[in-house]
N, CA, C and O atoms as CSV, one atom per row, in Angstrom:
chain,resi,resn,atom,element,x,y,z
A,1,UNK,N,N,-2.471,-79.387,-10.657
A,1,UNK,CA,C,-2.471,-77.993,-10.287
A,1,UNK,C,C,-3.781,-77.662,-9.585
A,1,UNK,O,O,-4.799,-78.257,-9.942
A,2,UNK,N,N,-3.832,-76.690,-8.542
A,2,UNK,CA,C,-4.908,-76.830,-7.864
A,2,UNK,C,C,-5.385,-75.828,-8.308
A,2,UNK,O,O,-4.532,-75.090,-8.802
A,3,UNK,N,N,-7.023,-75.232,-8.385
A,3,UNK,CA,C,-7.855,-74.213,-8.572
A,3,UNK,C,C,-8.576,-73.660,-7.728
A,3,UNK,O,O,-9.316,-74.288,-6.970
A,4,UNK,N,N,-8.413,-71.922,-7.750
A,4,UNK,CA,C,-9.671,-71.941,-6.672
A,4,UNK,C,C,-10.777,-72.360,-6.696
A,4,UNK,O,O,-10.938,-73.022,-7.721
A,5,UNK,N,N,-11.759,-72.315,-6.007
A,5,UNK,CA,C,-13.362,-72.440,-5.871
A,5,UNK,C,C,-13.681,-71.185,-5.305
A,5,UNK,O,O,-13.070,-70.482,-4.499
A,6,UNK,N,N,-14.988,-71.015,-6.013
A,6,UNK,CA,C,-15.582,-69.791,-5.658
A,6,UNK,C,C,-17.006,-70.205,-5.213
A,6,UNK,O,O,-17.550,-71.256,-5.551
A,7,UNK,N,N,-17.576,-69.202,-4.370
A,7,UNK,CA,C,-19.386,-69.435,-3.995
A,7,UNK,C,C,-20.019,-69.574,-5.192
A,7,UNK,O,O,-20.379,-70.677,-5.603
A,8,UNK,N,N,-20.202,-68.466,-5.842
A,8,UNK,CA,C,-20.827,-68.185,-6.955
A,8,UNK,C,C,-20.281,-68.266,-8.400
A,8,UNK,O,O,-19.058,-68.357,-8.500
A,9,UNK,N,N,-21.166,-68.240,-9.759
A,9,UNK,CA,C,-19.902,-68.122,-10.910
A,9,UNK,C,C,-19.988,-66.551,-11.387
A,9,UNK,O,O,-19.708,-66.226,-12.541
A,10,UNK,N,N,-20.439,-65.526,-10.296
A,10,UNK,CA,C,-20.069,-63.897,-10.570
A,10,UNK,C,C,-18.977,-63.993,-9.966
A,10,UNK,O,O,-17.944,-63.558,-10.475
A,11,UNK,N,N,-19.014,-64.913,-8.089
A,11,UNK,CA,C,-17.638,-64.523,-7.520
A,11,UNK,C,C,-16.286,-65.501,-8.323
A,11,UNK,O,O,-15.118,-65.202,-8.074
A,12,UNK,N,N,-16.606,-66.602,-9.232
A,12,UNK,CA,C,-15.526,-66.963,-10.022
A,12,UNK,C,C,-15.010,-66.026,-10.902
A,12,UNK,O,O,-13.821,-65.708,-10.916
A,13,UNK,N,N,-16.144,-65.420,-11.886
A,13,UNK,CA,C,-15.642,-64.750,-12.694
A,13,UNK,C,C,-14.852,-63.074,-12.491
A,13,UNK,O,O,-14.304,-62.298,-13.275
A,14,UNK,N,N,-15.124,-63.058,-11.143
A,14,UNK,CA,C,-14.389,-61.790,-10.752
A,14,UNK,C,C,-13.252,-62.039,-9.882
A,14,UNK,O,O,-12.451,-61.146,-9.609
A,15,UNK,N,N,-13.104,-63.858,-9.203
A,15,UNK,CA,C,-11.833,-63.904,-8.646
A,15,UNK,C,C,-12.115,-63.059,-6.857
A,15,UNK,O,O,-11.298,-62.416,-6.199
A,16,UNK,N,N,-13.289,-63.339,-6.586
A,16,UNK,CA,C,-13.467,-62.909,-5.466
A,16,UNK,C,C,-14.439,-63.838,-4.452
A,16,UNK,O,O,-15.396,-64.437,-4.943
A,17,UNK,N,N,-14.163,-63.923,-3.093
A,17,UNK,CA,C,-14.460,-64.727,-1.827
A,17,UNK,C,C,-14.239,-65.804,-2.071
A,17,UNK,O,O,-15.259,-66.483,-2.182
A,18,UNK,N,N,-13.337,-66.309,-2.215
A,18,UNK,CA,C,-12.720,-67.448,-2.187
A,18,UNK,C,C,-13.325,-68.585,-1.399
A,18,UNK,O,O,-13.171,-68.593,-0.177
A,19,UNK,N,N,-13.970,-69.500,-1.971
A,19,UNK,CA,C,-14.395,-70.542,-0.764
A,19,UNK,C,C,-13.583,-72.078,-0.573
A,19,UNK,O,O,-13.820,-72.822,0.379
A,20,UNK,N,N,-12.521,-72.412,-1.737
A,20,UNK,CA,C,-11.688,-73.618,-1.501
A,20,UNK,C,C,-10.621,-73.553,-2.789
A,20,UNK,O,O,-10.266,-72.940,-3.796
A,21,UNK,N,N,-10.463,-74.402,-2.141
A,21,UNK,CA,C,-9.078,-74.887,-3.208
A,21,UNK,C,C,-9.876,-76.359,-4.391
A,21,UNK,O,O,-10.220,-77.460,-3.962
A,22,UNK,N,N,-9.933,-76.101,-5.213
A,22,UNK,CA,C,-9.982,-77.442,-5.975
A,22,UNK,C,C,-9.014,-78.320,-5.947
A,22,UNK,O,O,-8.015,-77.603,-5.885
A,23,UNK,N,N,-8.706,-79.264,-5.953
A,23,UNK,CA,C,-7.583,-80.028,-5.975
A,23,UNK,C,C,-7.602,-81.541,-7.697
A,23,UNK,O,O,-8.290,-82.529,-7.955
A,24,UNK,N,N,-7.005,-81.178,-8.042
A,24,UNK,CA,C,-6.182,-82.513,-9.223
A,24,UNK,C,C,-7.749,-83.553,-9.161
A,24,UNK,O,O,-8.175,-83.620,-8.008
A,25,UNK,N,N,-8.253,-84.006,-9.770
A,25,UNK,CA,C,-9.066,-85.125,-9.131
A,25,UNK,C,C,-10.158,-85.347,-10.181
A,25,UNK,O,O,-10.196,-84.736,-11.249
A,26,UNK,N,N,-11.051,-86.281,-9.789
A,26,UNK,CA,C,-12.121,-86.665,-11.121
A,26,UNK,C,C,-12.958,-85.376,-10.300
A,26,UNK,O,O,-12.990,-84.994,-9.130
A,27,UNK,N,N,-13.545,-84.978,-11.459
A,27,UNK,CA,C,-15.167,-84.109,-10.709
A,27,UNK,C,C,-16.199,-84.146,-11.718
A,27,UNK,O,O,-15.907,-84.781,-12.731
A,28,UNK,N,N,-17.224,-83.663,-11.675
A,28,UNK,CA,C,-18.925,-83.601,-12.508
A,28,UNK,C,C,-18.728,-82.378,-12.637
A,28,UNK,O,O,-18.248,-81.615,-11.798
A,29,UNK,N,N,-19.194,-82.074,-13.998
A,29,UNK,CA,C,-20.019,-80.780,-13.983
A,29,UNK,C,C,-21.345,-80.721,-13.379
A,29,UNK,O,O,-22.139,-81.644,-13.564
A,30,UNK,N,N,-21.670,-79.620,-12.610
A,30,UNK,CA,C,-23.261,-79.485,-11.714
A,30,UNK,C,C,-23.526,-78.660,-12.604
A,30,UNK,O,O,-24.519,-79.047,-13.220
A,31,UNK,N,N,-23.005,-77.393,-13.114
A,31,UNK,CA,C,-23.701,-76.454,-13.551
A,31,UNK,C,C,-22.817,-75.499,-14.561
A,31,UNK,O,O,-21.599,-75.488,-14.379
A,32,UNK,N,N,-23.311,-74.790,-15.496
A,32,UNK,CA,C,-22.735,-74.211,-16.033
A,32,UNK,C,C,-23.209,-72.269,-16.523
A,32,UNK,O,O,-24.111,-72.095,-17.343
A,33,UNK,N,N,-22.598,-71.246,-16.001
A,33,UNK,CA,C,-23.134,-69.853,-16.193
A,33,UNK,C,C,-21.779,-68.850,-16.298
A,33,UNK,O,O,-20.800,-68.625,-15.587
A,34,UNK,N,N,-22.301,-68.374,-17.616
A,34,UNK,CA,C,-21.190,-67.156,-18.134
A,34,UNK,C,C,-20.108,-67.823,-18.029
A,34,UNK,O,O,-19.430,-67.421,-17.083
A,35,UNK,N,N,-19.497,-68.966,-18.795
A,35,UNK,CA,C,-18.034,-69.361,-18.788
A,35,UNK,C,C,-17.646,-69.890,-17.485
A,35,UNK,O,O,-16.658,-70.616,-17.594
A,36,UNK,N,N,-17.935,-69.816,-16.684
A,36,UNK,CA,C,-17.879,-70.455,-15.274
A,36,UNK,C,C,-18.389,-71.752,-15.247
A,36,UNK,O,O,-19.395,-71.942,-15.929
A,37,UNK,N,N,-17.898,-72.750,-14.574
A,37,UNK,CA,C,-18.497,-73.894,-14.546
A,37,UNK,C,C,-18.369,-74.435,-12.449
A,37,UNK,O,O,-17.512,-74.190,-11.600
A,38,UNK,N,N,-19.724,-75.230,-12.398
A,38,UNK,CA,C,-19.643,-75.133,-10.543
A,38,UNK,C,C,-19.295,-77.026,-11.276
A,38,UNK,O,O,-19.791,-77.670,-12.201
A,39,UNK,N,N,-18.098,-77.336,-10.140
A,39,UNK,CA,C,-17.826,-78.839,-10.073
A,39,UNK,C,C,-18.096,-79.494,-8.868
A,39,UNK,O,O,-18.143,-78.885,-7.799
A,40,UNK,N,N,-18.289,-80.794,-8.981
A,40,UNK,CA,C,-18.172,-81.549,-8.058
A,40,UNK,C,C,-18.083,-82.585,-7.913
A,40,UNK,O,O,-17.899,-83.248,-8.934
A,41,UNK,N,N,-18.161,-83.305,-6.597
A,41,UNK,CA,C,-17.489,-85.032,-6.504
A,41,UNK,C,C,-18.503,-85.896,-6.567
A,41,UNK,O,O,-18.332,-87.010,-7.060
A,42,UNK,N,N,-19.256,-85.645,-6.258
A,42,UNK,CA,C,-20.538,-86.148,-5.942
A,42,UNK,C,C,-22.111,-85.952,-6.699
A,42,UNK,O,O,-23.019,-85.425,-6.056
A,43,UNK,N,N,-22.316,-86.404,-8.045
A,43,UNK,CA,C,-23.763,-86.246,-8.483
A,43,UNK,C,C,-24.560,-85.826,-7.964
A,43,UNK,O,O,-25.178,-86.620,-7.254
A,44,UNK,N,N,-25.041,-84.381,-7.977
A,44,UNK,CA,C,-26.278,-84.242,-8.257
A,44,UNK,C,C,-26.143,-83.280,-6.513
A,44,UNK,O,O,-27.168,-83.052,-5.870
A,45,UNK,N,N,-24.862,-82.876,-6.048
A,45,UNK,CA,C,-24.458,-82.230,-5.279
A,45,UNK,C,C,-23.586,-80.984,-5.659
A,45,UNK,O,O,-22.362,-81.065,-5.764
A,46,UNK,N,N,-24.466,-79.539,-5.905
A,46,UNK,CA,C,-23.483,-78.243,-5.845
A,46,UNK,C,C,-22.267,-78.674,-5.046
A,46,UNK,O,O,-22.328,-79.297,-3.986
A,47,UNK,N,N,-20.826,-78.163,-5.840
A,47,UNK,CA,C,-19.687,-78.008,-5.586
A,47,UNK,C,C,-19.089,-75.900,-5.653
A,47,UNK,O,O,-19.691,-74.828,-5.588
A,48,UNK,N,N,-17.598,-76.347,-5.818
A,48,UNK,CA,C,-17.192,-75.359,-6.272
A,48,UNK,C,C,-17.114,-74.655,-7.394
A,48,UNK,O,O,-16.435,-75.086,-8.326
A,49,UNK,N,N,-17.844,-73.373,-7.495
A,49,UNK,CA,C,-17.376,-72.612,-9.098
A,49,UNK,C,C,-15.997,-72.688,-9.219
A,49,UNK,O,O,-15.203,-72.527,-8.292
A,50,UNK,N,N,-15.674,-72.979,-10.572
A,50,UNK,CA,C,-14.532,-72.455,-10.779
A,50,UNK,C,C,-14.172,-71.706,-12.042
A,50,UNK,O,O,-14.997,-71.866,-12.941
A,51,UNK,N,N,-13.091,-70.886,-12.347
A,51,UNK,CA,C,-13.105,-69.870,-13.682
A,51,UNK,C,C,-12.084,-70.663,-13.897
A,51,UNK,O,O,-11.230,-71.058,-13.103
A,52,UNK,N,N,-12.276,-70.958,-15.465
A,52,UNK,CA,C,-11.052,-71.936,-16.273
A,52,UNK,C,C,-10.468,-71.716,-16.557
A,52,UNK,O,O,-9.675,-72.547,-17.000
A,53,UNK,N,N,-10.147,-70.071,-16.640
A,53,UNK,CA,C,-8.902,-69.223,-16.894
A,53,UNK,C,C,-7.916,-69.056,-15.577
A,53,UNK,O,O,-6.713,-68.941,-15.810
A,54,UNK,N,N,-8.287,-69.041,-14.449
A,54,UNK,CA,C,-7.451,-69.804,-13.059
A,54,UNK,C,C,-6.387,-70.565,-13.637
A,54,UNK,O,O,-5.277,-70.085,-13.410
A,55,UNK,N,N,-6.406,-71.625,-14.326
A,55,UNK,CA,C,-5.401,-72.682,-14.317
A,55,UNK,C,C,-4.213,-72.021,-15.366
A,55,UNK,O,O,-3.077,-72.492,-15.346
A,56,UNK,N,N,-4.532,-71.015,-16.181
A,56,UNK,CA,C,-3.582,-70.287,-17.223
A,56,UNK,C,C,-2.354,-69.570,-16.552
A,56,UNK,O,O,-2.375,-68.679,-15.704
A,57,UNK,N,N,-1.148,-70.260,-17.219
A,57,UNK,CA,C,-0.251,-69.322,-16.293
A,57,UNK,C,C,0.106,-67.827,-17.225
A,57,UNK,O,O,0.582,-67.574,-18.332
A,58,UNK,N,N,-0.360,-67.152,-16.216
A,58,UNK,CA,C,-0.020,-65.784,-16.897
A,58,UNK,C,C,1.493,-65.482,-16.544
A,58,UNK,O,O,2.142,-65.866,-15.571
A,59,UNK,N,N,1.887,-64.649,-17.662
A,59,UNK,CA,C,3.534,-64.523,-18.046
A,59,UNK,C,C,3.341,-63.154,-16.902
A,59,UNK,O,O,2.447,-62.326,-16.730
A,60,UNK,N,N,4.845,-63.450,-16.169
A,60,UNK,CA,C,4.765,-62.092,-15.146
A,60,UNK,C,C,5.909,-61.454,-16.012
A,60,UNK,O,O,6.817,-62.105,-16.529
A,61,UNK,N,N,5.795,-60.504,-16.075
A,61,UNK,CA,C,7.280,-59.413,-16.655
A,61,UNK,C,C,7.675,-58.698,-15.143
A,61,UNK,O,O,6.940,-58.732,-14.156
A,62,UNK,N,N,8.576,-58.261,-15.190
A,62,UNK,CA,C,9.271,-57.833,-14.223
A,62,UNK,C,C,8.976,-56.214,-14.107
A,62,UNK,O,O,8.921,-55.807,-15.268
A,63,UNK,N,N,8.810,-55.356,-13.388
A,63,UNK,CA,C,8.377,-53.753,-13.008
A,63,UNK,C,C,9.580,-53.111,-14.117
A,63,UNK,O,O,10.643,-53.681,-14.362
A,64,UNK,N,N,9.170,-51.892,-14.666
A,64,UNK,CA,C,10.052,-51.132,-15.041
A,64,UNK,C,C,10.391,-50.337,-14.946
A,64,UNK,O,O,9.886,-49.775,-15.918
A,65,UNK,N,N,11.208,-49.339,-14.282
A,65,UNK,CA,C,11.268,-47.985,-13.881
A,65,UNK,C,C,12.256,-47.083,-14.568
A,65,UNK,O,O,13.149,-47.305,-15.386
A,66,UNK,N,N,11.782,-45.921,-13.935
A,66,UNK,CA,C,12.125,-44.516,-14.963
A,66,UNK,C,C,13.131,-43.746,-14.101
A,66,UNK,O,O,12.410,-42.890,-13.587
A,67,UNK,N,N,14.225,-43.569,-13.696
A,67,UNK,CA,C,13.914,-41.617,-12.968
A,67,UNK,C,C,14.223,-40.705,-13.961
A,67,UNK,O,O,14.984,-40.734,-14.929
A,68,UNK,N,N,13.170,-39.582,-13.328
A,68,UNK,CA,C,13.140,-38.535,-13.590
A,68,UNK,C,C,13.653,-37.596,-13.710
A,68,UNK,O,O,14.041,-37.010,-12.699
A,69,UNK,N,N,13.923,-36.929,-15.282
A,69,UNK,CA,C,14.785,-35.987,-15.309
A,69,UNK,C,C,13.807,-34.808,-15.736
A,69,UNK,O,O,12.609,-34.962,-15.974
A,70,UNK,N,N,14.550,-33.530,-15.799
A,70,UNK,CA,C,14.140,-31.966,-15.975
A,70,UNK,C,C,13.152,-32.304,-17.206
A,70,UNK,O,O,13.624,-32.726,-18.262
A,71,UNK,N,N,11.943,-32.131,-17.060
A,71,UNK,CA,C,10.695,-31.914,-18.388
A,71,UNK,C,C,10.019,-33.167,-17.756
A,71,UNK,O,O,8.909,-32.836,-17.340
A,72,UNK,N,N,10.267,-34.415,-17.544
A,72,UNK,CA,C,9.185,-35.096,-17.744
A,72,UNK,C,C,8.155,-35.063,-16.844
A,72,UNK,O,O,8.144,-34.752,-15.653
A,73,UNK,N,N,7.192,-35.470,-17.669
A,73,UNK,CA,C,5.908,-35.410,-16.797
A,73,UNK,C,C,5.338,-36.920,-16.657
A,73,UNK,O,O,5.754,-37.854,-17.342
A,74,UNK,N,N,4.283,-37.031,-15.628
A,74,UNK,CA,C,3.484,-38.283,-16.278
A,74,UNK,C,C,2.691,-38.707,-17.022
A,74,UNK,O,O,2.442,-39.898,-16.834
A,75,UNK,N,N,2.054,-38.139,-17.979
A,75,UNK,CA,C,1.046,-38.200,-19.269
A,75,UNK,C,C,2.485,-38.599,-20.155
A,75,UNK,O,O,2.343,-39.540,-20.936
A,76,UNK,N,N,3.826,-37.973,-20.095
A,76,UNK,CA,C,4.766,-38.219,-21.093
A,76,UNK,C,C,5.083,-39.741,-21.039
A,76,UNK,O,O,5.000,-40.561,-21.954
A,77,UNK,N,N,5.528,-39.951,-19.536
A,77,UNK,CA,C,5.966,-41.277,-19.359
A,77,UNK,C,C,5.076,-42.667,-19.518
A,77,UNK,O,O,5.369,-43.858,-19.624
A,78,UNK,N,N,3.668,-41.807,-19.475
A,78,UNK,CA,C,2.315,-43.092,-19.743
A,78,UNK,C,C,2.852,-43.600,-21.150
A,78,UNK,O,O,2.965,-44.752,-21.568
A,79,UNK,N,N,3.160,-42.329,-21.777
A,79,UNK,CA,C,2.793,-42.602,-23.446
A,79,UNK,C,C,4.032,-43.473,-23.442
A,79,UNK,O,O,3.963,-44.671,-23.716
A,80,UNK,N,N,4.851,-43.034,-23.217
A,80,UNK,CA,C,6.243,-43.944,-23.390
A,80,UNK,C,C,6.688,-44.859,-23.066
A,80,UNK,O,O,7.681,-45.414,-23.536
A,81,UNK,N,N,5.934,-45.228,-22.075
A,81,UNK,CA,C,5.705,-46.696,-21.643
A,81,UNK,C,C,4.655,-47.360,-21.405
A,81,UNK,O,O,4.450,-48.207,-20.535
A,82,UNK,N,N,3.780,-46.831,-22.450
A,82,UNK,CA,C,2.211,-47.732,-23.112
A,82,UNK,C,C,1.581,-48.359,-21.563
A,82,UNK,O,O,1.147,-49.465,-21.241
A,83,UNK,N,N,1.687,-47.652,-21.154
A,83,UNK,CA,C,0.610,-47.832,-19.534
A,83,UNK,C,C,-0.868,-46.089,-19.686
A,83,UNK,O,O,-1.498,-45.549,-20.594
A,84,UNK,N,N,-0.756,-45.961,-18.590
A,84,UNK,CA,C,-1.679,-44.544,-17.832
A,84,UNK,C,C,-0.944,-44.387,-16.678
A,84,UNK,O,O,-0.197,-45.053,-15.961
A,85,UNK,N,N,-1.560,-42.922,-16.763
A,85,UNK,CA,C,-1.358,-42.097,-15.640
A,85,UNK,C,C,-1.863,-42.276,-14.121
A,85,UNK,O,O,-1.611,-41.568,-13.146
A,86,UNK,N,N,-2.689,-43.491,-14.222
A,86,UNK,CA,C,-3.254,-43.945,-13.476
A,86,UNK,C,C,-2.114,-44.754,-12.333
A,86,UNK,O,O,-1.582,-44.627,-11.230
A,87,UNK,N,N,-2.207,-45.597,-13.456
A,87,UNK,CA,C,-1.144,-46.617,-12.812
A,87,UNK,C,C,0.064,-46.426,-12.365
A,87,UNK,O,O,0.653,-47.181,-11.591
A,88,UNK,N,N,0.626,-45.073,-12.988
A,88,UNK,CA,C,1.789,-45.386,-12.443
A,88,UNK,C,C,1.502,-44.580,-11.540
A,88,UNK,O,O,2.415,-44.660,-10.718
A,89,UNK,N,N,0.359,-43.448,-11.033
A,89,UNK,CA,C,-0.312,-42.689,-9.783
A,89,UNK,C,C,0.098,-44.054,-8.579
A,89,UNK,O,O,0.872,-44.015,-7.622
A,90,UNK,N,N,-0.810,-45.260,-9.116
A,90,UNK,CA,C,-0.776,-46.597,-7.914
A,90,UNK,C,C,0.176,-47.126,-7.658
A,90,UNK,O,O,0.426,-47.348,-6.473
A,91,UNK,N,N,1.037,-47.515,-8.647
A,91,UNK,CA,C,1.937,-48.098,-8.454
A,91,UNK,C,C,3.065,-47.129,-7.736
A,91,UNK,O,O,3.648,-47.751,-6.848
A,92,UNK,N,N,3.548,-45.703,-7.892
A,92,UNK,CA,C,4.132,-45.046,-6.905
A,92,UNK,C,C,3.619,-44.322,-5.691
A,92,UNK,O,O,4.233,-43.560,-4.944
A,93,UNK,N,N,2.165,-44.782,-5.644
A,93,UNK,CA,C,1.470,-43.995,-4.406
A,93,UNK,C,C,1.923,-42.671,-4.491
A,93,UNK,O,O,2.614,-42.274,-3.553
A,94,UNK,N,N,1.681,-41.901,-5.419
A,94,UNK,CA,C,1.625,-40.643,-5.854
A,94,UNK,C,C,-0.256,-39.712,-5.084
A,94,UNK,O,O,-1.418,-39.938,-5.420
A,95,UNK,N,N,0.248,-38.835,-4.150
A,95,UNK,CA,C,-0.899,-38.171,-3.774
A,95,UNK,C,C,-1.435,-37.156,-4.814
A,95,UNK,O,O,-2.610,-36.805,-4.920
A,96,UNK,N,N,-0.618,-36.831,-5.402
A,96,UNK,CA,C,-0.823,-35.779,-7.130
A,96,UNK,C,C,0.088,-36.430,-8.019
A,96,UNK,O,O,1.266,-36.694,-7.776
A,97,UNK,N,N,-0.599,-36.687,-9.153
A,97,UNK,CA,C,0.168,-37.484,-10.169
A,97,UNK,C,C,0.820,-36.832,-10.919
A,97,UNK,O,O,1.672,-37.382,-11.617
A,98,UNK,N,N,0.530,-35.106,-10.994
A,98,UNK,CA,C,1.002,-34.105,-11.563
A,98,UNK,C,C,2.418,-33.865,-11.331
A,98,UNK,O,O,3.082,-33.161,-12.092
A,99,UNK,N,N,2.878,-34.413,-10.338
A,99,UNK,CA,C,3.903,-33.879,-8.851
A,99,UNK,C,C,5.116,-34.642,-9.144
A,99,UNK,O,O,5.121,-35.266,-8.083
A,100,UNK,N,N,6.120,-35.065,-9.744
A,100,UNK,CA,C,7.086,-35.803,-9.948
A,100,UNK,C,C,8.362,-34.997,-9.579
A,100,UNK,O,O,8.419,-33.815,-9.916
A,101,UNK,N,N,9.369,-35.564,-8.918
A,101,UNK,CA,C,10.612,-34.615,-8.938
A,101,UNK,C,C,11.925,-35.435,-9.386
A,101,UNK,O,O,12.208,-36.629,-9.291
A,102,UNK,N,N,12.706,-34.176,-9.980
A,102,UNK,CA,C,13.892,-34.729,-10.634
A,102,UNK,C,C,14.465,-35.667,-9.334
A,102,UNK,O,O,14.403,-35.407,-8.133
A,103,UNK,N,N,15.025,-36.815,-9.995
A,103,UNK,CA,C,15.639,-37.751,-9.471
A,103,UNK,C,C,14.916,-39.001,-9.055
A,103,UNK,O,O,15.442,-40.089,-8.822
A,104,UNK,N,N,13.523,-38.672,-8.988
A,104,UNK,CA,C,12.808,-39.526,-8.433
A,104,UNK,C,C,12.798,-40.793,-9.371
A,104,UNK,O,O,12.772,-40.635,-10.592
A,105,UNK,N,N,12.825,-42.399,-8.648
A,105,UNK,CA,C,12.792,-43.497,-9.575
A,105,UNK,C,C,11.194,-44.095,-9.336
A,105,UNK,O,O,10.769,-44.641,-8.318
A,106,UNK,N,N,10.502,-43.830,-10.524
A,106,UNK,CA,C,8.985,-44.195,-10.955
A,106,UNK,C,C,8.647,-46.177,-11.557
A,106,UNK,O,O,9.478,-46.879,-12.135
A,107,UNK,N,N,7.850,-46.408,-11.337
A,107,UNK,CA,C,7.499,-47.769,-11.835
A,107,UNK,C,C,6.740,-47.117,-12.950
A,107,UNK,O,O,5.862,-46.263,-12.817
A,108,UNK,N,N,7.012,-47.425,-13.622
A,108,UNK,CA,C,6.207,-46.877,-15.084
A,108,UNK,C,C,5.346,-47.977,-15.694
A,108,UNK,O,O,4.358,-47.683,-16.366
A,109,UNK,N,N,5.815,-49.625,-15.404
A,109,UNK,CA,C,5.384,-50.515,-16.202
A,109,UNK,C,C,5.105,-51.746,-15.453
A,109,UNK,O,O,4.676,-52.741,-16.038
């Protein structure tokens, strides 16, 4: 299974600027900071960071949606489907999160 590589082990541990792909293979540890570890092929030569939680397959669940009938709001539907008001603001690109209309079908989850 391949892993990213990152520049740094802040940009591993945040999953940001991507600088390679790790690939299957023998490697060295060069270095080790905050759970991050930088690998490589070659002794005593900086490689790629990589975060070791990368290789974990996270379980995807599938979106869940709501529509909307007469009363609900979104603070109701957060609670009821153990998310925020936030999210489901993002996830329906809601310009007022306040703003829902009957019929409308919401991603809640």
């Amino acid at each position: 299974m391949n892993v990213s590589g990152y520049y740094t082990a802040a940009d591993a541990k945040n999953r940001i600027n991507k600088k390679s792909i790790v690939k299957p293979g023998n490697y060295l540890v060069y270095n080790q900071s905050n759970g991050m570890i930088n690998v490589t092929t070659k002794k005593g030569i900086p490689g790629s960071w990589i975060n070791p939680t990368d290789n974990k397959k996270e379980s995807v669940t599938p979106p869940v949606y709501h529509t909307v009938v007469k009363g609900d709001t979104v603070l109701e539907l957060a609670i009821k489907y153990g998310t925020t008001q936030e999210d489901i603001k993002k996830w329906n690109n809601l310009n007022n999160k306040y703003l829902i209309i009957v019929g409308q079908k919401l991603r809640v989850k």
